[in-house]
Backbone as XML, in Angstrom:
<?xml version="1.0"?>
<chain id="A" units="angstrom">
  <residue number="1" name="UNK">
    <atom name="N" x="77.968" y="81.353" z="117.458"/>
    <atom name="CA" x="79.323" y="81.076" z="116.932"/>
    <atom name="C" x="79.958" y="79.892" z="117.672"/>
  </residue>
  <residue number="2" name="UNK">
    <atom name="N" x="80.349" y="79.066" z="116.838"/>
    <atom name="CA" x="81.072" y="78.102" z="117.689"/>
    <atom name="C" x="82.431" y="78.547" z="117.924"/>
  </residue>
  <residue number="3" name="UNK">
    <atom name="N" x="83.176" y="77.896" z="119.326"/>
    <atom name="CA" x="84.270" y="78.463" z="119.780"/>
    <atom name="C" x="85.011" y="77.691" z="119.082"/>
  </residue>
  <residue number="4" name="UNK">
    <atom name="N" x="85.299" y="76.460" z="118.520"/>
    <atom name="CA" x="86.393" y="75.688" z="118.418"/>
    <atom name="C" x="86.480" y="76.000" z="116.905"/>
  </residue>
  <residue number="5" name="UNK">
    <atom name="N" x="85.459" y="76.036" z="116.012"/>
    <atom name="CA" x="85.506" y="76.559" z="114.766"/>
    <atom name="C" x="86.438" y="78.231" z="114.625"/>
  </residue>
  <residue number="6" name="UNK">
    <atom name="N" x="86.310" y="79.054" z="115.734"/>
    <atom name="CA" x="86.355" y="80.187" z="115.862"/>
    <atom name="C" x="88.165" y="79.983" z="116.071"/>
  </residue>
  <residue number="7" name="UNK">
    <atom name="N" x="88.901" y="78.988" z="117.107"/>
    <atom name="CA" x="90.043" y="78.574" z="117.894"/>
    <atom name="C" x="90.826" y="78.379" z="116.547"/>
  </residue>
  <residue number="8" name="UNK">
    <atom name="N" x="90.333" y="77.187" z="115.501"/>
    <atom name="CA" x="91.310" y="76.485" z="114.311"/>
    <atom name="C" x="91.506" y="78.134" z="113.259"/>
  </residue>
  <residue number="9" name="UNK">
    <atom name="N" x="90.522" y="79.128" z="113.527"/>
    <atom name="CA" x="91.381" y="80.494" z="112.614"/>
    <atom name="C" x="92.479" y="81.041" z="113.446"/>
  </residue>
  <residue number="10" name="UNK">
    <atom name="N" x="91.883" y="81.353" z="114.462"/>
    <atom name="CA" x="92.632" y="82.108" z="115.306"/>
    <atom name="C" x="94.304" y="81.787" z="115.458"/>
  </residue>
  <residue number="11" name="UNK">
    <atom name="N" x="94.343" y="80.622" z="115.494"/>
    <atom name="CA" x="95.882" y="80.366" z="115.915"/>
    <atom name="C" x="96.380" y="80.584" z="114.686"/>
  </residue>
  <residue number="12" name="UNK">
    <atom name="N" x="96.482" y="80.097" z="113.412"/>
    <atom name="CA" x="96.906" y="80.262" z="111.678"/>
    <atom name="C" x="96.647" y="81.959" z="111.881"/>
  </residue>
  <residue number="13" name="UNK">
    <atom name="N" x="96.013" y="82.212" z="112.117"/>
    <atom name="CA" x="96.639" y="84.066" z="111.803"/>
    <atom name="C" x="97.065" y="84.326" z="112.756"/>
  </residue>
  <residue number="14" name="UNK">
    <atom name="N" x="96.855" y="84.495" z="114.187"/>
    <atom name="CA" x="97.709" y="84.952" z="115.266"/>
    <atom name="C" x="99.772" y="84.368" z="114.629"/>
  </residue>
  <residue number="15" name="UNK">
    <atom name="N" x="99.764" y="82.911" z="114.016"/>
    <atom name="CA" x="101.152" y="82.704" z="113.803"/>
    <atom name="C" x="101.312" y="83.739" z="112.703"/>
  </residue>
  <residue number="16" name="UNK">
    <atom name="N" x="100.464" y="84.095" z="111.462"/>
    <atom name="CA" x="100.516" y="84.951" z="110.702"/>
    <atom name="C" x="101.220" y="85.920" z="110.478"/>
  </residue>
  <residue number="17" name="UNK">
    <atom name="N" x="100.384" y="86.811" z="111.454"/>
    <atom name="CA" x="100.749" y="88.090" z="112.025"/>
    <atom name="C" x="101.967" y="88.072" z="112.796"/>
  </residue>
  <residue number="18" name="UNK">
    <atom name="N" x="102.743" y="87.228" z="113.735"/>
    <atom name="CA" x="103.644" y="86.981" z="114.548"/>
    <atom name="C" x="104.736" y="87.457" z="113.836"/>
  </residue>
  <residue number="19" name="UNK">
    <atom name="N" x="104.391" y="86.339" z="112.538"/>
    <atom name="CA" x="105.724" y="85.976" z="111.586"/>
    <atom name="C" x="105.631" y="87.218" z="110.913"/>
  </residue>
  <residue number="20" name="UNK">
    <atom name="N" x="104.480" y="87.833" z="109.934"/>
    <atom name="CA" x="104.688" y="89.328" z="109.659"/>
    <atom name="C" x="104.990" y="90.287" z="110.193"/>
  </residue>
  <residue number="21" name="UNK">
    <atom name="N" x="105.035" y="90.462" z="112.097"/>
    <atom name="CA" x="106.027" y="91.281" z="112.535"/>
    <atom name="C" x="107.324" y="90.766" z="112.522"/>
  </residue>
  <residue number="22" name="UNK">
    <atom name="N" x="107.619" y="89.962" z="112.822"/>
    <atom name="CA" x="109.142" y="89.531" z="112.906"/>
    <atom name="C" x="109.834" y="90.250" z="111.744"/>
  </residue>
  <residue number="23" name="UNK">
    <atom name="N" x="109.313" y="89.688" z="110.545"/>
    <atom name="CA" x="109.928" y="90.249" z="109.195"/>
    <atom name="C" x="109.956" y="91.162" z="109.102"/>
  </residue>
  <residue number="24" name="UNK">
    <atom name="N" x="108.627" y="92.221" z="109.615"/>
    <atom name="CA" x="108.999" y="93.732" z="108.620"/>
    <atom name="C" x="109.807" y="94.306" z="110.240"/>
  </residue>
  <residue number="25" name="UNK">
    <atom name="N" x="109.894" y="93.988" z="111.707"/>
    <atom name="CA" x="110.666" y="94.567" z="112.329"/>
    <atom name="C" x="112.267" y="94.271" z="111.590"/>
  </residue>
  <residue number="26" name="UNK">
    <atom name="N" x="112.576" y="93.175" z="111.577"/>
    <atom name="CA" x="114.306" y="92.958" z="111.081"/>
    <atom name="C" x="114.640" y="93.727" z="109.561"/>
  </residue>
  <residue number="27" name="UNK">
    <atom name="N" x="113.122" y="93.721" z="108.766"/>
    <atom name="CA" x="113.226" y="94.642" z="107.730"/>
    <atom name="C" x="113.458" y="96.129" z="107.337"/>
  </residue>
  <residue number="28" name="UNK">
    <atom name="N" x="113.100" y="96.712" z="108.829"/>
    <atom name="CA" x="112.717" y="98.251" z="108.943"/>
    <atom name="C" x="114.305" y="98.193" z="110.194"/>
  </residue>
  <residue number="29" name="UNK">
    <atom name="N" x="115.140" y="97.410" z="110.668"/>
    <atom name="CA" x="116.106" y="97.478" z="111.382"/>
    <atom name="C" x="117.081" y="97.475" z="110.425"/>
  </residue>
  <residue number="30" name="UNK">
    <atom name="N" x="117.145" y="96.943" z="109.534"/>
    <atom name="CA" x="118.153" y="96.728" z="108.353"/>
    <atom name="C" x="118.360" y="97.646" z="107.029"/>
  </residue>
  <residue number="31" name="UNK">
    <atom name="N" x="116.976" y="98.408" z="107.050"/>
    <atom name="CA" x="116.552" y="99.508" z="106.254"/>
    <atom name="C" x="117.188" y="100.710" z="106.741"/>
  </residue>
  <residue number="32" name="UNK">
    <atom name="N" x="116.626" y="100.932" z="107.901"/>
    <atom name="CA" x="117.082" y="101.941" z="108.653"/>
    <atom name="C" x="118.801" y="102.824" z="108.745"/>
  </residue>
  <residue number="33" name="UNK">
    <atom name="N" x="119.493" y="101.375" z="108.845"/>
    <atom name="CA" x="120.764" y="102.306" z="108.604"/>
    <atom name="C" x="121.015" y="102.873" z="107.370"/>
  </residue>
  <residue number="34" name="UNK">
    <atom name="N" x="120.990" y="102.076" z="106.284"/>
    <atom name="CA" x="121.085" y="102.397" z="105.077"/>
    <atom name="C" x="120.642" y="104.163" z="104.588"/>
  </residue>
  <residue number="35" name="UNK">
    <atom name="N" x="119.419" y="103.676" z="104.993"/>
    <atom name="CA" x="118.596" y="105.451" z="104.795"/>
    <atom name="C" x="119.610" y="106.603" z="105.247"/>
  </residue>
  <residue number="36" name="UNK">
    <atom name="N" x="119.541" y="106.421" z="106.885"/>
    <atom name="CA" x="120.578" y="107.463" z="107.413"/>
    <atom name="C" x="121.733" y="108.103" z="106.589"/>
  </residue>
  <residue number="37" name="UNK">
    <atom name="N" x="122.275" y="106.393" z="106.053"/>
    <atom name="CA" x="123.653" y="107.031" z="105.793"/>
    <atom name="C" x="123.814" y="107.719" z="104.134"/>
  </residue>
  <residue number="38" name="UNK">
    <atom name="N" x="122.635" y="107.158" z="103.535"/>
    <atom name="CA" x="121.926" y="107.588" z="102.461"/>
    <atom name="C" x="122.045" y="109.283" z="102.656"/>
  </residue>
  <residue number="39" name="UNK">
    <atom name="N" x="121.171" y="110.066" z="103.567"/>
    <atom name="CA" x="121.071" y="110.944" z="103.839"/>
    <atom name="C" x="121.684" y="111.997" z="104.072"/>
  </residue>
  <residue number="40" name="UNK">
    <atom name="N" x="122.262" y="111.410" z="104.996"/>
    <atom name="CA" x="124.041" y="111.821" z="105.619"/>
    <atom name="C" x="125.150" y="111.930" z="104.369"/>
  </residue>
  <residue number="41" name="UNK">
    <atom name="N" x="125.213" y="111.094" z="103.403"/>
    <atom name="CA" x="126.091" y="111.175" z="102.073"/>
    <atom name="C" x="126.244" y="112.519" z="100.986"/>
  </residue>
  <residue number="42" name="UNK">
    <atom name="N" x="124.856" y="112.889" z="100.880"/>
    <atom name="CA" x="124.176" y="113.440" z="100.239"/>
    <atom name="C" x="124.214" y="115.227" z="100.774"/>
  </residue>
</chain>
């Protein structure tokens, strides 16, 4: 396996994945209250 062939994936999904946590954490923080109070209403 070459390493540098192996390096040019690695970084494009490591940012990938970064950016797909970012989103679904602020997504599941913003969700979250809603539900509660959803719950709580009811």
């Amino acid at each position: 396996m070459a390493k540098t062939g192996a390096r040019k994936v690695v970084k494009p999904v490591a940012a990938t994945v970064g950016i797909l946590g970012t989103m679904a954490s602020i997504w599941w923080f913003a969700l979250k209250p809603r539900r509660k109070a959803k719950s709580e209403g009811t």
